[in-house]
C-alpha positions as CSV (number, residue, x, y, z in Angstrom):
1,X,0.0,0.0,0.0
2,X,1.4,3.4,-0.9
3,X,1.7,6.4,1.5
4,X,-0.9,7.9,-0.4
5,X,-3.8,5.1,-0.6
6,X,-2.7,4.3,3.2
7,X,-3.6,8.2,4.1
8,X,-6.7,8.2,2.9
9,X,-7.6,4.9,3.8
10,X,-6.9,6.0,7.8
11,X,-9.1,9.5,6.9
12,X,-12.0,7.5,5.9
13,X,-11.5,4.8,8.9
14,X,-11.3,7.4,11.1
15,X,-13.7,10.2,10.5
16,X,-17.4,10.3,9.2
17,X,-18.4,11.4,6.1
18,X,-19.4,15.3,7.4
19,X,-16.3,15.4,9.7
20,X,-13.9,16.2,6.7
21,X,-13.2,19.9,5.5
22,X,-14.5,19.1,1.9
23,X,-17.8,17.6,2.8
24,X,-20.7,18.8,0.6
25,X,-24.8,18.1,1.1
26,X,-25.3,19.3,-2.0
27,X,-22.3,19.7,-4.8
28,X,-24.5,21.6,-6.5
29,X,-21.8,23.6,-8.7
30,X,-20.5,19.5,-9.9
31,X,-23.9,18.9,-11.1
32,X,-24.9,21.9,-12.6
33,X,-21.8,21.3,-14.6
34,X,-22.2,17.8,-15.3
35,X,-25.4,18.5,-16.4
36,X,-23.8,21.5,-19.1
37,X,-21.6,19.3,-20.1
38,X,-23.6,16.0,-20.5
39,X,-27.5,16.3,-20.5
40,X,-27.8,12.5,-22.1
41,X,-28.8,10.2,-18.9
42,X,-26.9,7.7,-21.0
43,X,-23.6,9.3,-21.0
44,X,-20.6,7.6,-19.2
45,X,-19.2,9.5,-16.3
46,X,-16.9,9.3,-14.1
47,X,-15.8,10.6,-10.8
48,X,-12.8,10.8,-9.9
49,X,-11.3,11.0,-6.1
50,X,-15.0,10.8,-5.5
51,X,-14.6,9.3,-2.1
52,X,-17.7,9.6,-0.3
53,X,-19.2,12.6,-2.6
54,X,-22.6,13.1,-2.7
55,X,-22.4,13.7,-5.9
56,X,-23.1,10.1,-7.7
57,X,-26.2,10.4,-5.1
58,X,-27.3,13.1,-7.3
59,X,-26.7,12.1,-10.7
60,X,-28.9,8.6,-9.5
61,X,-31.7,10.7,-8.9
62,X,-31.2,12.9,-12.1
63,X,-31.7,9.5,-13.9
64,X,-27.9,9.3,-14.9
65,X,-26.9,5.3,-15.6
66,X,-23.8,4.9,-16.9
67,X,-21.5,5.9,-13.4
68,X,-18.4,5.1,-12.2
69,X,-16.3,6.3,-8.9
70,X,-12.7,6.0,-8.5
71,X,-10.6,6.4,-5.6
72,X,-7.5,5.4,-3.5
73,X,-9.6,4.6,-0.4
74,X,-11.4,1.6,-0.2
75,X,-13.1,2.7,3.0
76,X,-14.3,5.9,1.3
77,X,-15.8,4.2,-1.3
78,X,-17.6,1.6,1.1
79,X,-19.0,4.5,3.0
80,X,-20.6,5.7,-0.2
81,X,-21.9,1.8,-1.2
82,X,-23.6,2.3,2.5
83,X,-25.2,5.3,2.0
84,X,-26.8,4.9,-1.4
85,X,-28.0,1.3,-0.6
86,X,-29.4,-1.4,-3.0
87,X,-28.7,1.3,-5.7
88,X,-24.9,1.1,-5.1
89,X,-25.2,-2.1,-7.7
90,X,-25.8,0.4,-10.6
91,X,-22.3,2.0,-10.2
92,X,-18.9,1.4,-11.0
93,X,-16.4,1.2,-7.8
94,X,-12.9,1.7,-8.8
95,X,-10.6,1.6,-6.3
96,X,-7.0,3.1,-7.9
97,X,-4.8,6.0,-8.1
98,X,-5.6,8.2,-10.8
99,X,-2.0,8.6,-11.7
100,X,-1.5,5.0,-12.6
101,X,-4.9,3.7,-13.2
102,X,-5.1,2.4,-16.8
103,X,-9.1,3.1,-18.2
104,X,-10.6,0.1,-19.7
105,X,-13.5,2.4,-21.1
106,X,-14.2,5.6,-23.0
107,X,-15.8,8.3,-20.5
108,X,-17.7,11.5,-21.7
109,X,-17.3,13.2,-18.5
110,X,-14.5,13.3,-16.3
111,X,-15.0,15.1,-12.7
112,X,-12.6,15.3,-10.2
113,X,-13.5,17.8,-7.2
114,X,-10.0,18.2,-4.6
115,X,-8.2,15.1,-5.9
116,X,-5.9,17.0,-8.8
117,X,-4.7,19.4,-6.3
118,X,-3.0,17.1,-4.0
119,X,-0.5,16.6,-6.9
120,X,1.7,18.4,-6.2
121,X,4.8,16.6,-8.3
122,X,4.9,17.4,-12.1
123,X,5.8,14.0,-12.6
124,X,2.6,12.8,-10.9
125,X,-0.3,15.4,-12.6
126,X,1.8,14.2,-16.1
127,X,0.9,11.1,-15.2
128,X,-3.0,11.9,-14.5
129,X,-3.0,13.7,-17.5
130,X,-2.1,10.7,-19.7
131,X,-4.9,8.9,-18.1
132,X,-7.4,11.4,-18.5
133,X,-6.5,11.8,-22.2
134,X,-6.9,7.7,-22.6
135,X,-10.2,7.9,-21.0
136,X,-11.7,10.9,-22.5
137,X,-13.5,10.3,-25.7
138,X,-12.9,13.3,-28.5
139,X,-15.9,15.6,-27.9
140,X,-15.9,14.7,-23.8
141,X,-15.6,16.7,-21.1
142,X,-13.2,17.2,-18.1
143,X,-14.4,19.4,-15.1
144,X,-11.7,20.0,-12.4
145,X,-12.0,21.9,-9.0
146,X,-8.9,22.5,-6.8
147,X,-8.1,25.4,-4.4
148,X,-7.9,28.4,-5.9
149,X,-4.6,30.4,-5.7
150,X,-6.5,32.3,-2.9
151,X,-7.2,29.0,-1.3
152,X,-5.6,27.3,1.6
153,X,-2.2,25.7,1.3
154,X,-2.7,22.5,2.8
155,X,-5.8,20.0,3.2
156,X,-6.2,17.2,5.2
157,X,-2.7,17.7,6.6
158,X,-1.0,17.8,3.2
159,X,0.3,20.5,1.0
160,X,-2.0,21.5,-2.0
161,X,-1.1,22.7,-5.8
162,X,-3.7,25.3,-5.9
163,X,-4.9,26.3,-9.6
164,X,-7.0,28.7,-11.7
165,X,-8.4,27.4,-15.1
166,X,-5.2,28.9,-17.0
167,X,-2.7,26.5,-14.8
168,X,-5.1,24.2,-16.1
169,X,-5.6,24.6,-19.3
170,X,-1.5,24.2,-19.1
171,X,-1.8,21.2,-17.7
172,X,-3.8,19.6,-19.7
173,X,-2.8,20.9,-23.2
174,X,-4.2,22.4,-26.6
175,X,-6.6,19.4,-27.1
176,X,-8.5,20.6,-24.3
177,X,-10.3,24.2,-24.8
178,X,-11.6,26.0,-21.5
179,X,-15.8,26.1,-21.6
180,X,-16.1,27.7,-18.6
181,X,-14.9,28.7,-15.1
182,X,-16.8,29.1,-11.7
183,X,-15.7,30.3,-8.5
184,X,-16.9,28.8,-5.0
185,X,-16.3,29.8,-1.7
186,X,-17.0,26.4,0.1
187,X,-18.1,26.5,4.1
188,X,-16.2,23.7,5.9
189,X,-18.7,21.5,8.3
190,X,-17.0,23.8,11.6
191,X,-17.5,26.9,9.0
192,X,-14.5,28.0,7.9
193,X,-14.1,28.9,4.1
194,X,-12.2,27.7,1.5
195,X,-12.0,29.1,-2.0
196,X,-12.7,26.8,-4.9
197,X,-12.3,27.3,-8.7
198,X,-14.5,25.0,-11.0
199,X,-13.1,24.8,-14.9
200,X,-14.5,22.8,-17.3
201,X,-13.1,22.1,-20.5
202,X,-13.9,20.2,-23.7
203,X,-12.0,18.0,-25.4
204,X,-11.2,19.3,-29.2
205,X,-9.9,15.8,-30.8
């Protein structure tokens, strides 16, 4: 186990769902732009670092059918099987690391809320790149929200790469062409703030 699946496997063994800073009821800026980018129920999407979002719970219920979660935690993932119930069966449960997973399927949306940003090695967001571009089919859609350069430095006890949707448009190349940008100032469970930057791009070929 890597230092990386074995931290977030003691976060999720350790704390509840709500008791971590990025907890959301409702990701309602995620689904609004899943929704942008995707209105076809039938479309494949991914989420990626998904952990114990509520945001597959969502999608469910906007009829969505063709999901799939991916994460380093195993325990986060069985939180999320717990919480959705019977329904659980309709989805996808990857458990990976993004930066060497290897897709066996095309995806038509790729979201990823506060997993990119813990990247902080070039090496490693090259490598999560790659992926991305193996599972993105031409015409697909990425969405990516990090920290913002306003936003805080670390997370969960770990230093952050914080990004606005130019650093990501870098990272991700010319195949990619920025669709739109959102700001979000998230309010932790004990009510602090963080500042979020949503960009979603489109994939050109």
């Amino acid at each position: 186990m890597s230092d990386r699946t074995a931290h977030w496997q003691n976060v999720y063994a350790t704390k509840d769902e709500a008791e971590v800073s990025w907890f959301q009821d409702n990701p309602a800026i995620s689904l609004e732009m899943v929704r942008a980018a995707s209105p076809d129920q039938n479309a494949a999407i991914i989420d990626v670092g998904g952990g114990a979002s509520r945001l597959v719970d969502a999608l469910l219920q906007d009829g969505y059918r063709n999901l799939a979660v991916l994460d380093l935690s195993a325990n986060a993932l069985d939180a999320a099987k717990k919480r959705i119930g019977t329904a659980a069966s309709k989805i996808d449960w990857i458990v990976a690391d993004a930066t060497t997973w290897r897709p066996v399927k095309g995806y038509d949306v790729w979201h990823d809320r506060a997993a990119f940003h813990f990247l902080t090695d070039p090496h490693d967001r090259a490598a999560y790149v790659e992926h991305l571009r193996s599972a993105i089919v031409p015409g697909g859609h990425v969405i990516i929200a990090t920290f913002a350069p306003d936003g805080p430095e670390k997370c969960s006890g770990l230093p952050v790469q914080r990004h606005d949707s130019a650093s990501l448009s870098s990272e991700l190349g010319p195949d990619f062409e920025l669709v739109e940008t959102r700001s979000e100032t998230h309010h932790t469970p004990w009510q602090s703030t963080q500042a979020f930057q949503f960009s979603r791009f489109k994939r050109s070929r």
